[in-house]
N, C-alpha and C positions, 0 to 999 in steps of 0.2 A: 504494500500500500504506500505511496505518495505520501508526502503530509501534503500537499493543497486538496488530496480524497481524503483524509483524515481531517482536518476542517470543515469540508464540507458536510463529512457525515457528522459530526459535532453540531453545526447548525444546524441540519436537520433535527437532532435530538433535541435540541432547545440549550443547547451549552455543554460545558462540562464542571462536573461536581467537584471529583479527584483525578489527582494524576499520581500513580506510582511507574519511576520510570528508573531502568536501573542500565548503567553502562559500565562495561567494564573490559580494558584490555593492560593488561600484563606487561613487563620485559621483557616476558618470553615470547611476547603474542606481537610484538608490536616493537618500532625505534618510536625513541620521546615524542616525534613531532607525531605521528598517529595518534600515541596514546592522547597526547593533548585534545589531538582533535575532537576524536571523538568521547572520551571522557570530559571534557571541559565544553568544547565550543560548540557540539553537536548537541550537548543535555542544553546549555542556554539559548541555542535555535530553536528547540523544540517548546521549552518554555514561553520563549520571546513570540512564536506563533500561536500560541494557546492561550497565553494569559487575558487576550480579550474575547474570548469565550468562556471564561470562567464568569461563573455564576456568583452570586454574593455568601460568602462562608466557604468558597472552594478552599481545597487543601493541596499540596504537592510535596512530594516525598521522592528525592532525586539519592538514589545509590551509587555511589562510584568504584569500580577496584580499590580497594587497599592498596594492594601490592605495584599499583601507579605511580605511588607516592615517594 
């Protein structure tokens, strides 16, 4: 799925409530600038496009690798 179909079907539902969203890549999985990527800049893209379809009292619980750090 796309996020601009994942939007869309968001507004279709009328919003969203919560978000648990978890990323995680490794040393072993990944060179730093990957891990960044996607552990860092891809969880706040996803946010950065959702947060105005949140609803009033939405929640978001973003998980990262440990082993990133």
């Amino acid at each position: 799925m796309k996020s601009g179909d994942l939007v869309l079907f968001l507004v279709f539902l009328g919003g969203l409530d919560g978000l648990v969203h978890a990323a995680g890549l490794s040393p072993t999985m990944a060179d730093a600038e990957r891990i960044f990527r996607v552990n860092l800049q891809a969880s706040a893209a996803l946010v950065d496009a959702l947060v105005p379809l949140a609803r009033e009292g939405a929640a978001a619980v973003l998980i990262a690798s440990q082993s990133a750090y």
